[in-house]
N, C-alpha and C positions, 0 to 999 in steps of 0.2 A: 575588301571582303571577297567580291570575286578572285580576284588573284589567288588567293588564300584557298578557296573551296579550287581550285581549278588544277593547284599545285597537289593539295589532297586527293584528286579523281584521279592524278598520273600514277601515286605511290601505289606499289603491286597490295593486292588485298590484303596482304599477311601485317603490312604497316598501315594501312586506312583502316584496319580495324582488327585492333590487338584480338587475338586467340583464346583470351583467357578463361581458363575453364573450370580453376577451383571452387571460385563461387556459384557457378554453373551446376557444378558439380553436390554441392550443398544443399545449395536452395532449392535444389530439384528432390533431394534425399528428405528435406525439410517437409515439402510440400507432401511427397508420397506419405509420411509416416502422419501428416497428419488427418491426412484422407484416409488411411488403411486406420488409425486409431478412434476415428470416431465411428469409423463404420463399425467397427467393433463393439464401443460402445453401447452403441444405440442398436443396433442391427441382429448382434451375433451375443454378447460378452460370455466368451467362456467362463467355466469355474477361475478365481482367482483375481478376477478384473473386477476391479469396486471402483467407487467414486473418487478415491484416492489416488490410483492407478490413473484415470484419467486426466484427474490435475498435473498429475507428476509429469505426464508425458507430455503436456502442453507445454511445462518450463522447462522440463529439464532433457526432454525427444526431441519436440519442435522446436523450443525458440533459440536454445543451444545448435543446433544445427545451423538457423538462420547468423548466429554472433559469428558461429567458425567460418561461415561462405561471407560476411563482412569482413572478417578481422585477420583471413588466412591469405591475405594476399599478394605477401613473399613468401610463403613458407615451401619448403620444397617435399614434392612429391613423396621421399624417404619420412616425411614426418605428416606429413595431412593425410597420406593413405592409412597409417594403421590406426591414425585417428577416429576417422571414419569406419572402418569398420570394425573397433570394437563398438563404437557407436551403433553401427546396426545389430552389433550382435544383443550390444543390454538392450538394444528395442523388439528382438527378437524373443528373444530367452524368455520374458516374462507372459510370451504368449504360447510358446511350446514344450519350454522346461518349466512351467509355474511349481513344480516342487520344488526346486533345485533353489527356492528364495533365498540363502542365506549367499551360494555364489552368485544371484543375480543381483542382487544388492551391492556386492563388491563388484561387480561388471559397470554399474550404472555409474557407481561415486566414480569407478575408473575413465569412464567415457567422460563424465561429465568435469571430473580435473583436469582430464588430456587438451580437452575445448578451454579451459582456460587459464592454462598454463600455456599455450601455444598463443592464444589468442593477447593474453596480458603480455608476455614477454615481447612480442613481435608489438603492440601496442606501446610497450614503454620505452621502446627504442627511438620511437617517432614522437615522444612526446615534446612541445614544443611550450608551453601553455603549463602555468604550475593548476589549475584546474582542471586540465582533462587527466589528473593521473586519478579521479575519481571513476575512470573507467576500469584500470586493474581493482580498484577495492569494490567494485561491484562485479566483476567477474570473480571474484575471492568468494563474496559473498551468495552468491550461488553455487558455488561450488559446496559452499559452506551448509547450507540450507539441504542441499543434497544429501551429504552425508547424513544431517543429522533426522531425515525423512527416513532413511535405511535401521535407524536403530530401533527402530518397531520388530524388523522382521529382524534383526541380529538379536531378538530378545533383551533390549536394555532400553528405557527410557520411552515408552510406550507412547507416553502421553503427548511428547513433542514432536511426534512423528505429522500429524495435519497441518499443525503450527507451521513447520520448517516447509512444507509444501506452499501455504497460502503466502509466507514473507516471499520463496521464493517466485511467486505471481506476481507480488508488486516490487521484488526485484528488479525484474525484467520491463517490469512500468514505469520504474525510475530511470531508468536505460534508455528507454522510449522517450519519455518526457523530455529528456535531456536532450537527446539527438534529433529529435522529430523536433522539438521546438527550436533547435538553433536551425536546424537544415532549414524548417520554413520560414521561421523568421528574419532569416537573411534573403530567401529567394522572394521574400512579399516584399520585405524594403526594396530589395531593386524594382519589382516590378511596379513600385508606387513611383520611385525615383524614374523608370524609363518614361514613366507617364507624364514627367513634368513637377511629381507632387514633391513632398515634403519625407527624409528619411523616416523608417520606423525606429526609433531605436530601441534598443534591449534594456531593458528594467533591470539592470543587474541581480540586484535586492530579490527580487520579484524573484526572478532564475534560481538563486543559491538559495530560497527559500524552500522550492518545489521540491525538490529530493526529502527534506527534512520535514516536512509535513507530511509528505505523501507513505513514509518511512514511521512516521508518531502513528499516524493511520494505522498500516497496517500491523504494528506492534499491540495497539491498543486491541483491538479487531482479533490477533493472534492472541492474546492474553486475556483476551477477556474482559478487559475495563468497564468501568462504570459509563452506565450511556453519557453521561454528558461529556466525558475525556475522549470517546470515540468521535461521537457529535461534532464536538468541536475540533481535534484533529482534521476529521475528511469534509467537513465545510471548509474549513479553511484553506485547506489542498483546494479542494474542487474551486473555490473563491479564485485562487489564485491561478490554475488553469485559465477560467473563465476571463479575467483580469485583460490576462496575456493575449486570447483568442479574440477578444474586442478591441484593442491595437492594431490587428490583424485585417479587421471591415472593412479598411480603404483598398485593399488591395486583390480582394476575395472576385472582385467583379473583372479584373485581369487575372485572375489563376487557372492552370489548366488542371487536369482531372486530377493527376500527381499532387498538386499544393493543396486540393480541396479533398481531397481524400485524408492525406496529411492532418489536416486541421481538422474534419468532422471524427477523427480518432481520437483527437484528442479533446474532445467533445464528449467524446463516449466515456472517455476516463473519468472527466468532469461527472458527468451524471450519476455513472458507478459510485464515483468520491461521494456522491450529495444523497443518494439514494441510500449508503451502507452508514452514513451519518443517520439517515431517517432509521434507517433500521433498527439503532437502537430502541427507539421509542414501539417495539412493537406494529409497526404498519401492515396494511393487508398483502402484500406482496412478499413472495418467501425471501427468506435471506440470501439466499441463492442468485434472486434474481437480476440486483447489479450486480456481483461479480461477474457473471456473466456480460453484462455491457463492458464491463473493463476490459475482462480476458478477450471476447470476440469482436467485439467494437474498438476495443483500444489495442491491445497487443495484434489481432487478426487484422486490421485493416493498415493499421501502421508496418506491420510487415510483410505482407503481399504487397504493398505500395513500392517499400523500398527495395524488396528485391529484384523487382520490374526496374524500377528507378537505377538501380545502381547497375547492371546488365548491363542497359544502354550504355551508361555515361564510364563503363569503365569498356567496353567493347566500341565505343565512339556510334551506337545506333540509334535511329530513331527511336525515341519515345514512343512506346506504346501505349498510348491513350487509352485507346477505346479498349485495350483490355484493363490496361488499370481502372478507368470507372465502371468496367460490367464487372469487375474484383469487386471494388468497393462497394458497389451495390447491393450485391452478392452477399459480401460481408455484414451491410448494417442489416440486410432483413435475417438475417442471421443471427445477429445479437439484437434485437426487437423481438423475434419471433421466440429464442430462447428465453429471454426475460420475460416475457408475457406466456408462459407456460402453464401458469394455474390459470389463467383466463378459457384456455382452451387446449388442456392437457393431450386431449388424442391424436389430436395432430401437429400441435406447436414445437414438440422436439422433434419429431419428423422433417416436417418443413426447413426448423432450423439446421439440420444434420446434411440434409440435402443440399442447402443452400449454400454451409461450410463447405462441402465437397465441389459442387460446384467449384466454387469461389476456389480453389487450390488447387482444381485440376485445369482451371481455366490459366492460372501460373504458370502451370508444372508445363502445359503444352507451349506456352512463351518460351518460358527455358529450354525446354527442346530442341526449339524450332531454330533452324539453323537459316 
């Protein structure tokens, strides 16, 4: 092991620690737009920016930026630059052209194909496993979701336009689920195994279950269903999160801030799932207020985790701990403090918005930093 590290300290810095700057590049675009969109938000919202606009930019601004700085990582320069910026430009357009809706609509679905036509093709090249090819049909799928969120403002189909917004949130949470549960669940097995214990092993069943309920969820939820069809959809989901996260216990008291973060995201998911099941039944909390734990608690911490995460281990760097848990911290009063909004409306989205910001400029200066 010495030898190893000592061979590594001679290599000139350009091969001890690859350049790479795509994802760099992304996650940093990622992070500004979603500091500059909440500010907006909460702060400023011009004519034009509704509730709508927000969600939108959460799946298909933010988290779409974060899939192209994962997924873009042979693509060359000729193909990820003009990706990027029509990407900025549909994030731009609808805050300084807001007339101009029927072209930024056609800007956005454009941005948001370019990410994953780019991202799916380069993706299915490497496929190795007849189950990860469930990652092109979920990048299809938002792309899909997108489009059809625009046909409000193209004048056609009015009514599917929130629909196609909210699938496209738990899109991007099936995406989560999937990746954030294998990545931990394999780094908790080892670190049970280095300990002397016993493997975790993966619940197959369990796994290939979670996409499909978590999918019935928010179908029902977008459609409208009768409470007991929602109910038992997002319990069921949320059941089997939980399921999953309790296999996990042996190994939580070896994890560093990256694995625990990991896993209280997908905690958050959990609770959103179990909370928008209550919700059918009428409870004193808005409806609002688990998607919020899902969207900020589960998509926010699950991806400021990994794009810290993946930084290092694709740049060969130390792990940034202590920023990843002052992230994740950051993140959960975040999504606490926005879910409990009617508790204490004057200042609870405040707190929460600042705390979001925080939380992703404390990223953004990670990626930076050279």
């Amino acid at each position: 092991m010495n030898g190893r590290q000592d061979r590594q300290s001679r290599q000139p810095p350009s091969e001890a620690r690859p350049a790479g700057t795509t994802h760099r590049i992304f996650f940093a675009a990622a992070c500004l737009q979603a500091v500059l969109s909440i500010g907006v938000w909460i702060f400023a919202r011009p004519g034009g920016v509704g509730a709508d606009w927000h969600a939108h930019e959460l799946v298909f601004g933010y988290a779409a930026a974060v899939i192209a700085g994962f997924l873009f990582t042979k693509t060359e320069r000729s193909t990820w630059l003009p990706v990027l910026l029509v990407w900025a430009a549909a994030r731009l357009a609808w805050l300084f052209v807001p007339d101009a809706a029927e072209w930024n609509a056609v800007l956005t679905v454009a941005s948001t194909a370019a990410i994953g036509w780019v991202a799916g093709r380069s993706f299915l090249r490497g496929v190795k496993r007849s189950q990860n090819v469930i990652f092109p049909i979920v990048l299809a799928a938002i792309v899909t979701c997108d489009a059809a969120a625009q046909l409000q403002v193209l004048g056609m189909a009015a009514v599917v336009s929130r629909p196609a917004v909210l699938l496209g949130v738990f899109t991007v949470v099936i995406l989560i689920v999937i990746m954030g549960g294998r990545i931990a669940g394999a780094a908790f097995s080892g670190l049970v195994q280095r300990a002397g214990g016993a493997r975790i092993a993966p619940r197959l069943r369990l796994e290939q279950s979670m996409p499909v309920l978590i999918g019935a969820a928010a179908l029902s939820l977008a459609a409208d269903a009768p409470p007991l069809v929602l109910a038992g959809f997002s319990w069921l989901a949320a059941g089997a999160l939980l399921i999953r996260a309790w296999g996990w216990l042996p190994a939580l008291r070896l994890a560093g801030p990256d694995l625990l973060a990991l896993a209280a995201a997908q905690l958050f998911i959990a609770f959103g799932l179990a909370g928008i099941g209550a919700g059918a039944f009428h409870p004193p909390w808005s409806h609002v207020a688990p998607l919020h734990l899902v969207a900020i608690g589960g998509i926010g911490m699950s991806t400021t985790t990994m794009m810290l995460k993946s930084m290092a281990q694709r740049e060969r760097l130390p792990l940034p701990s202590r920023t990843i848990a002052a992230v994740a911290l950051l993140m959960g009063v975040a999504a606490i403090f926005r879910a409990g909004a009617d508790v204490l409306p004057e200042i609870a989205l405040a707190v929460a918005a600042l705390a979001w910001c925080a939380a992703m400029l404390c990223c953004l200066w990670r990626l930076l930093a050279r």
